[in-house]
TORKOL-4160 file (C-alpha; in steps of 0.2 Angstrom, whole numbers, padded with zeros to 4 digits, m for minus):
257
<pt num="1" X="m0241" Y="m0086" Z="0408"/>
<pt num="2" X="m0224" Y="m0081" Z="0403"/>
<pt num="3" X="m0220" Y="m0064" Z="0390"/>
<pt num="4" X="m0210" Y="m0066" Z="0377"/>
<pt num="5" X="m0195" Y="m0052" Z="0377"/>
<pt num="6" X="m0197" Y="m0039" Z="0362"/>
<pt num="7" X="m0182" Y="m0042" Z="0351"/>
<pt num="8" X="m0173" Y="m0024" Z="0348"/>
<pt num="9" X="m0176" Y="m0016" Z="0331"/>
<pt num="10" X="m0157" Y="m0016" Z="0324"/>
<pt num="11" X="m0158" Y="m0036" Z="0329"/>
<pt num="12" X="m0177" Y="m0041" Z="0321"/>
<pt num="13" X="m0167" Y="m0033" Z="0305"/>
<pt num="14" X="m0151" Y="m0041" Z="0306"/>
<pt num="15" X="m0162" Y="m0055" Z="0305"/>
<pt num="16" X="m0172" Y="m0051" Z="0292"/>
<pt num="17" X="m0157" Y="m0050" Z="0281"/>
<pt num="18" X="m0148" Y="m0066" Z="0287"/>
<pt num="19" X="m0165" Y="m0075" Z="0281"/>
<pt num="20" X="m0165" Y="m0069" Z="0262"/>
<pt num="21" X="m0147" Y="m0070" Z="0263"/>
<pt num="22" X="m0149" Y="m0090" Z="0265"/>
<pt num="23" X="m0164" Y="m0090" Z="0253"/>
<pt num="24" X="m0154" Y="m0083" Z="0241"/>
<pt num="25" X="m0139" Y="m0095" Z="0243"/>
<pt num="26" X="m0151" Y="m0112" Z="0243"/>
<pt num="27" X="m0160" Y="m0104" Z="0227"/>
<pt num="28" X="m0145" Y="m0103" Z="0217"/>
<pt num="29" X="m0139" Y="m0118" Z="0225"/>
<pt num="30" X="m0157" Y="m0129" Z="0218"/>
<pt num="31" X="m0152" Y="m0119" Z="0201"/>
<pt num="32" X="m0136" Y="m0125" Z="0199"/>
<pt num="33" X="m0140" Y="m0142" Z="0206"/>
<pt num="34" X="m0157" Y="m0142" Z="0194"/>
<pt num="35" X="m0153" Y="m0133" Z="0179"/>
<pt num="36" X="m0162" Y="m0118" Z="0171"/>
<pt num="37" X="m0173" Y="m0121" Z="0158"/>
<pt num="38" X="m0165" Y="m0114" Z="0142"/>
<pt num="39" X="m0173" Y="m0103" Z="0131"/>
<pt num="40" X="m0164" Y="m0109" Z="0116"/>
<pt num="41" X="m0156" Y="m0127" Z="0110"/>
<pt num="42" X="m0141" Y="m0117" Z="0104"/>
<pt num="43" X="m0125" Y="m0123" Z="0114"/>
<pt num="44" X="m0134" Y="m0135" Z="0120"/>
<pt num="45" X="m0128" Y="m0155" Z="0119"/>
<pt num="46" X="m0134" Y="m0165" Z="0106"/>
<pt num="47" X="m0128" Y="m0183" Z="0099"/>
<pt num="48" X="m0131" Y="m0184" Z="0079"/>
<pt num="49" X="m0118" Y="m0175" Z="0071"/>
<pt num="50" X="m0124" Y="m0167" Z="0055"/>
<pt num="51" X="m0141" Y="m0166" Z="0063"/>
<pt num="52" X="m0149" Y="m0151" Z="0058"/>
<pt num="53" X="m0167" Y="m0141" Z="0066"/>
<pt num="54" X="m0178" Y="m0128" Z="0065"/>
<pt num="55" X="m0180" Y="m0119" Z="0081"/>
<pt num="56" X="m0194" Y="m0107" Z="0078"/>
<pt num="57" X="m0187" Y="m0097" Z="0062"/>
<pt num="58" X="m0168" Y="m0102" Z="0068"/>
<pt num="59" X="m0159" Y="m0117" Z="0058"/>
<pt num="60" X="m0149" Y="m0127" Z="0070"/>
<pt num="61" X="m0134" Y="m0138" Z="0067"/>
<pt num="62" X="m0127" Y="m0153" Z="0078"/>
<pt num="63" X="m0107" Y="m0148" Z="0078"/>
<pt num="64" X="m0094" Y="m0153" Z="0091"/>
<pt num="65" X="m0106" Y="m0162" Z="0104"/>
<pt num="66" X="m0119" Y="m0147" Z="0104"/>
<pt num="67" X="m0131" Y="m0135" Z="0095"/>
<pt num="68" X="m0124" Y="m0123" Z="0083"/>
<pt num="69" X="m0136" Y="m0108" Z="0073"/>
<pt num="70" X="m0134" Y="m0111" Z="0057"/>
<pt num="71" X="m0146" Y="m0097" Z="0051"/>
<pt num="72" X="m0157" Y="m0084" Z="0059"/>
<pt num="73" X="m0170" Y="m0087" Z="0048"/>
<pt num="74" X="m0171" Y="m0102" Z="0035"/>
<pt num="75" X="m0183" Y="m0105" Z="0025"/>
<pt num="76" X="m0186" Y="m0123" Z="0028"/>
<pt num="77" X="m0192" Y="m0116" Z="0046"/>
<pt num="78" X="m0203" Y="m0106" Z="0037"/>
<pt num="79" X="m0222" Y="m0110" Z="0041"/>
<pt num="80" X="m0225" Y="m0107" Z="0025"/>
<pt num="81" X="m0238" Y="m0106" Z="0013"/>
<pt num="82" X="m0227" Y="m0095" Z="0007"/>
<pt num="83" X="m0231" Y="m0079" Z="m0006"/>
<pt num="84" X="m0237" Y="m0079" Z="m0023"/>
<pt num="85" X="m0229" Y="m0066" Z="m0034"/>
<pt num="86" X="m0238" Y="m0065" Z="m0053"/>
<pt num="87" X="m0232" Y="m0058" Z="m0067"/>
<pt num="88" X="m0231" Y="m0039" Z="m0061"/>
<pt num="89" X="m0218" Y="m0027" Z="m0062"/>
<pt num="90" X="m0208" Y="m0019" Z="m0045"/>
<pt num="91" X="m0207" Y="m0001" Z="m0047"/>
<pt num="92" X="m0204" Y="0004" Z="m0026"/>
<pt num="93" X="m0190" Y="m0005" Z="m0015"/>
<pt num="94" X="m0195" Y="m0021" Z="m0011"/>
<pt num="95" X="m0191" Y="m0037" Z="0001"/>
<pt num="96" X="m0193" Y="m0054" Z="0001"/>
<pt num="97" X="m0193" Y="m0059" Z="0016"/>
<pt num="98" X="m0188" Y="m0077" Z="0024"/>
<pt num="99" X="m0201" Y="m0079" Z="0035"/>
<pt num="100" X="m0212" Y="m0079" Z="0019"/>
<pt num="101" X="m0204" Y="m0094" Z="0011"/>
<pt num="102" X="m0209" Y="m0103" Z="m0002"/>
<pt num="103" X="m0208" Y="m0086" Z="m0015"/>
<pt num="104" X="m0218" Y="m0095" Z="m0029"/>
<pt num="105" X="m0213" Y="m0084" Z="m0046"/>
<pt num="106" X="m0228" Y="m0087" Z="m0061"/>
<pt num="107" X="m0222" Y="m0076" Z="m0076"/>
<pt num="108" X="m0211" Y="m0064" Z="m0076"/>
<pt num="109" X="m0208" Y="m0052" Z="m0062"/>
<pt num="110" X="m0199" Y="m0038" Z="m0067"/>
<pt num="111" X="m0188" Y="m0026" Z="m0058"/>
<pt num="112" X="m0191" Y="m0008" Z="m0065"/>
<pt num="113" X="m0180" Y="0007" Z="m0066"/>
<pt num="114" X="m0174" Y="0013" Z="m0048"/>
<pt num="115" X="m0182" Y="0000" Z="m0038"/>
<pt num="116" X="m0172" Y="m0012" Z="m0029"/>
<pt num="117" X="m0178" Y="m0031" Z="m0025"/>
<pt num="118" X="m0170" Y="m0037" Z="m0008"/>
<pt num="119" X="m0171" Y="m0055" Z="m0005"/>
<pt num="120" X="m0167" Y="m0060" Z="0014"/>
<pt num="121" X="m0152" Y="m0074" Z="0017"/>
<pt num="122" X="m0160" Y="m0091" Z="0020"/>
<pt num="123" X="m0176" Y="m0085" Z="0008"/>
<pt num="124" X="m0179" Y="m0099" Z="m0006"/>
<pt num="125" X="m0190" Y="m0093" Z="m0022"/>
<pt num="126" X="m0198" Y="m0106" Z="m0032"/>
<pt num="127" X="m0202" Y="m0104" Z="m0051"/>
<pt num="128" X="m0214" Y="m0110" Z="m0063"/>
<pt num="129" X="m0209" Y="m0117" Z="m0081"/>
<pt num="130" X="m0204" Y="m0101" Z="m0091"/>
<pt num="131" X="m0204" Y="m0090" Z="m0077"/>
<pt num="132" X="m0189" Y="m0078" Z="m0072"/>
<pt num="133" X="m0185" Y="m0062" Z="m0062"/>
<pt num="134" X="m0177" Y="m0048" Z="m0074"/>
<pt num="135" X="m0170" Y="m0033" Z="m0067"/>
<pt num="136" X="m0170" Y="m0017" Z="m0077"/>
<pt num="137" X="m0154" Y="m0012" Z="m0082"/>
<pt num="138" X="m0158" Y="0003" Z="m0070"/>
<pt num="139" X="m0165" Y="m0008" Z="m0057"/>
<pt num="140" X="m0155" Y="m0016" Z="m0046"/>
<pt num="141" X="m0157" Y="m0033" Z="m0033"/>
<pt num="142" X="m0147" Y="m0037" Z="m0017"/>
<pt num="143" X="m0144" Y="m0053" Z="m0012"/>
<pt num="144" X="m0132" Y="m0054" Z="0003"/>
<pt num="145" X="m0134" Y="m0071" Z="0011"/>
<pt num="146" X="m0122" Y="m0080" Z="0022"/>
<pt num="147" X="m0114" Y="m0099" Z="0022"/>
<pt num="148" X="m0130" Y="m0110" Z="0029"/>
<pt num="149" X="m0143" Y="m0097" Z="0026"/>
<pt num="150" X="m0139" Y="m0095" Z="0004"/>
<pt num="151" X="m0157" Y="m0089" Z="m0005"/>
<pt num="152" X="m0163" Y="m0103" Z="m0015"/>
<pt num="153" X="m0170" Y="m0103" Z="m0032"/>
<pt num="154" X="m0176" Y="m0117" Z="m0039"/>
<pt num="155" X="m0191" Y="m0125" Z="m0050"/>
<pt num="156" X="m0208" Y="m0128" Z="m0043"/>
<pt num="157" X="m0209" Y="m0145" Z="m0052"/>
<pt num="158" X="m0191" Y="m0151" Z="m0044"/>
<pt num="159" X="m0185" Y="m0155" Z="m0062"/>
<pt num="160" X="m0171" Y="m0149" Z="m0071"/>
<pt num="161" X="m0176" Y="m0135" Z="m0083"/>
<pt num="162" X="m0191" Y="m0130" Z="m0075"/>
<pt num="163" X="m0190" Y="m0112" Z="m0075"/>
<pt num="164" X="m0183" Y="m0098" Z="m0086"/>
<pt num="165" X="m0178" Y="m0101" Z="m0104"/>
<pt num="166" X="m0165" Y="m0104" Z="m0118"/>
<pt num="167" X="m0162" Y="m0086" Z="m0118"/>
<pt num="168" X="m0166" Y="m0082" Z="m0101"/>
<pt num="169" X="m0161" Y="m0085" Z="m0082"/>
<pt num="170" X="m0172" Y="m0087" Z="m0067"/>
<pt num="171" X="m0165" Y="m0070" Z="m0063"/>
<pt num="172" X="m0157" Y="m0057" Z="m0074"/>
<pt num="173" X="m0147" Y="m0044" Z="m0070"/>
<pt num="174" X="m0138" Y="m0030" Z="m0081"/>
<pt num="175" X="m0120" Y="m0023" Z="m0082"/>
<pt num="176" X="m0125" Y="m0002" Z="m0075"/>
<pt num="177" X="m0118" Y="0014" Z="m0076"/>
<pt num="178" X="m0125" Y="0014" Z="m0059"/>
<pt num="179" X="m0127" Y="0005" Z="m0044"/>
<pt num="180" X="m0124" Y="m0014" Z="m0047"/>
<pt num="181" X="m0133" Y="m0027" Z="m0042"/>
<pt num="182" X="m0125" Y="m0039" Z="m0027"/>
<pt num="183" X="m0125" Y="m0056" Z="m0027"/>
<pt num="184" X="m0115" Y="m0067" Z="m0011"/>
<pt num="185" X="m0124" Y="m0085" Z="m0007"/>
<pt num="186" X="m0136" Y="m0087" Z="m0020"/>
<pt num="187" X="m0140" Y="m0107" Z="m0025"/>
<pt num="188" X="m0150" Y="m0106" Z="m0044"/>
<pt num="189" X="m0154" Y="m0125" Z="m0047"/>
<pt num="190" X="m0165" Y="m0136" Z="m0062"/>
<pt num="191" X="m0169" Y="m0118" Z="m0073"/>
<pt num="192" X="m0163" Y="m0121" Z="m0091"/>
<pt num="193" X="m0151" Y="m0107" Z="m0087"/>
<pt num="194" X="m0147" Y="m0102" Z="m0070"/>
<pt num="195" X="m0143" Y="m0083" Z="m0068"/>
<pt num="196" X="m0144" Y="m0070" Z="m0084"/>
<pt num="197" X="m0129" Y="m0060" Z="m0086"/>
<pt num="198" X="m0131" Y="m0045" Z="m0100"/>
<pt num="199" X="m0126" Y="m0030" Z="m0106"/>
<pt num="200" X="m0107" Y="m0032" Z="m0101"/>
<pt num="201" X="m0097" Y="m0018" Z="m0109"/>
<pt num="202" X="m0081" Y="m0010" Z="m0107"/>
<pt num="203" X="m0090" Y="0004" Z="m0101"/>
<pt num="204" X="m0102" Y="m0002" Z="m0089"/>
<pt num="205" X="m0100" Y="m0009" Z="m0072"/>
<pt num="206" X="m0105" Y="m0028" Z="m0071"/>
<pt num="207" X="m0114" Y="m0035" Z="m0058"/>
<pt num="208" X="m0108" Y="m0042" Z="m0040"/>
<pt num="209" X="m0108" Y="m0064" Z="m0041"/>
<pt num="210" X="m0098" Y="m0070" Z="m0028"/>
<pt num="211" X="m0097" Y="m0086" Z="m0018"/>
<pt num="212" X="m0112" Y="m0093" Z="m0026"/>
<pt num="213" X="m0117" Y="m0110" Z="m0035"/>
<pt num="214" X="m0125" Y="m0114" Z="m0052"/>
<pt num="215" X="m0133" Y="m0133" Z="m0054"/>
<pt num="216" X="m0142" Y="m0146" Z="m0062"/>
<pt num="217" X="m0148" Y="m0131" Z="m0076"/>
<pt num="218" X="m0152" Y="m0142" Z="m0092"/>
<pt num="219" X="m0142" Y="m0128" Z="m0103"/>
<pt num="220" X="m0130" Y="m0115" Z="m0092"/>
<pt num="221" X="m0126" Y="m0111" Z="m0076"/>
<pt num="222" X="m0123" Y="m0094" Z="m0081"/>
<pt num="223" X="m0131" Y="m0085" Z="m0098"/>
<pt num="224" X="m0118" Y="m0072" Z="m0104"/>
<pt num="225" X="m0123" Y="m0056" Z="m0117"/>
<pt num="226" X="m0109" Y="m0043" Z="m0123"/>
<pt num="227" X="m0111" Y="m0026" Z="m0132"/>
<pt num="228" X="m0097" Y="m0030" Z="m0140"/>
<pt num="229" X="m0086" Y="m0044" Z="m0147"/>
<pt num="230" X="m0069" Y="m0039" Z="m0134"/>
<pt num="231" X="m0083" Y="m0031" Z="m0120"/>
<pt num="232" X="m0073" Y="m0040" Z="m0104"/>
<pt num="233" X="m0081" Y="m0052" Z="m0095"/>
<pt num="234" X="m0077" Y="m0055" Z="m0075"/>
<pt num="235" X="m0069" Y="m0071" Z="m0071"/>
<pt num="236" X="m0084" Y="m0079" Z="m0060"/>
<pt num="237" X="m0072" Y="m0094" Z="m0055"/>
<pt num="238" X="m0060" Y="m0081" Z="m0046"/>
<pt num="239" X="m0074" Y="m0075" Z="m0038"/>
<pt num="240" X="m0079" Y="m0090" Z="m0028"/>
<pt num="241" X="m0092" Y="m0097" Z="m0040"/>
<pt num="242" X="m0096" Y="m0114" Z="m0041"/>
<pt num="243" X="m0103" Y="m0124" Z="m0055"/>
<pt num="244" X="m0108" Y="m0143" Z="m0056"/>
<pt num="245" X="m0119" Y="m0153" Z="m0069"/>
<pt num="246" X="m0125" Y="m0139" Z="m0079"/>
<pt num="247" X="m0130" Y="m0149" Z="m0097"/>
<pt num="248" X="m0122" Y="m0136" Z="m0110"/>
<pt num="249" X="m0106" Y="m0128" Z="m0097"/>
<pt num="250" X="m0104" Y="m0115" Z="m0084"/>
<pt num="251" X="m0103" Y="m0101" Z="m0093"/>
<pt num="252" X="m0110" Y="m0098" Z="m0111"/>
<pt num="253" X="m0100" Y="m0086" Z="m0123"/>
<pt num="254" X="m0101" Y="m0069" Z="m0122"/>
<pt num="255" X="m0106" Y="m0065" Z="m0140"/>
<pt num="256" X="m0117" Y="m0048" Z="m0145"/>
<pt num="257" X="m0136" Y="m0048" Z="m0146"/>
């Protein structure tokens, strides 16, 4: 019977390592030769362009040969059933958050004195016929949404003129002493006016409307009021705005009510 020879300590190791070396080198070597699986589509190749997805809450958009993120959160990702919000008033800080897309408004909803109502990019709020957000002249709303991912109002009923009305937006916002309100990205479509403007003045500040679009409203994309007959009154095309198929104009005089 023959006795294997003990192999010295500092060798057994040195052998040790030379083993998990190799394993290491064939394991990124299958991993290269394999692929990883990915844990998201973006970058990855995809043939349609224009073709858009939802990946979890994420938009995704075919540009280039692969998969761009469009928006973090979208609301046509959204599991929905959405969030009910009855005529009530907001009187704490408030957000509406994408995830919780469809916003379904019924009555007004107002937003009172100090309170702010945040509505998240990529959010869309649905309105029922004469239903509208008003913000106190003393309240304020933030919307500050991004190419891809703009909040979305538009009627629950899909037709032009189903929400707010002839004196009215589906969200109005004041001119303030105060803090105004922001507006970047919004899309308001099919209301009878699209966004409510008032209280514009020589002395107050007026609201923050930027890069946004105002369509398919049966009367105005935007709905002016002044304090005054010369009250000034920003120039919303400057600012980025755009307006398409709105029944009686863009922009309605700015006469004193």
């Amino acid at each position: 019977m023959s006795v294997s020879p003990l192999l010295p300590s500092s060798l057994s190791s040195s052998l040790s390592s030379f083993r998990l070396l190799v394993l290491a080198v064939l394991t990124l070597q299958l991993s290269t030769t394999m692929g990883c699986p990915r844990s998201t589509l973006v970058g990855a190749p995809c043939e349609a362009a224009g073709e858009e997805q939802c990946e979890d809450l994420q938009k995704l958009h075919c540009v280039g040969g692969a998969y761009q993120l469009i928006a973090p959160c979208h609301a046509d990702c959204a599991p929905g059933p959405g969030v009910t919000h009855e005529q009530s008033s907001i009187d704490a800080d408030e957000t509406w958050l994408c995830a919780d897309s469809p916003h379904l408004v019924r009555g007004v909803v107002g937003v009172a004195v100090g309170a702010t109502l945040t509505i998240e990019p990529g959010s869309q709020v649905r309105l029922e016929p004469s239903s509208h957000v008003d913000v106190d002249v003393d309240g304020r709303v933030v919307i500050d949404a991004s190419p891809g991912a703009e909040v979305v109002f538009t009627s629950n009923n899909e037709l032009a003129g189903g929400f707010a009305t002839a004196a009215t937006g589906g969200l109005n916002v004041f001119a303030t002493s105060g803090e105004p309100s922001l507006i970047r990205h919004l899309i308001v479509e099919r209301g009878q006016n699209g966004l409510g403007v008032f209280g514009l003045s020589s002395t107050a500040t007026p609201p923050v409307i930027e890069r946004s679009t105002f369509r398919d409203n049966s009367l105005f994309g935007l709905r002016l009021s002044c304090d005054a007959v010369d009250s000034p009154v920003p120039d919303f095309a400057a600012a980025g705005n755009l307006f398409f198929a709105n029944g009686d104009g863009d922009v309605s005089t700015c006469s004193p009510e």
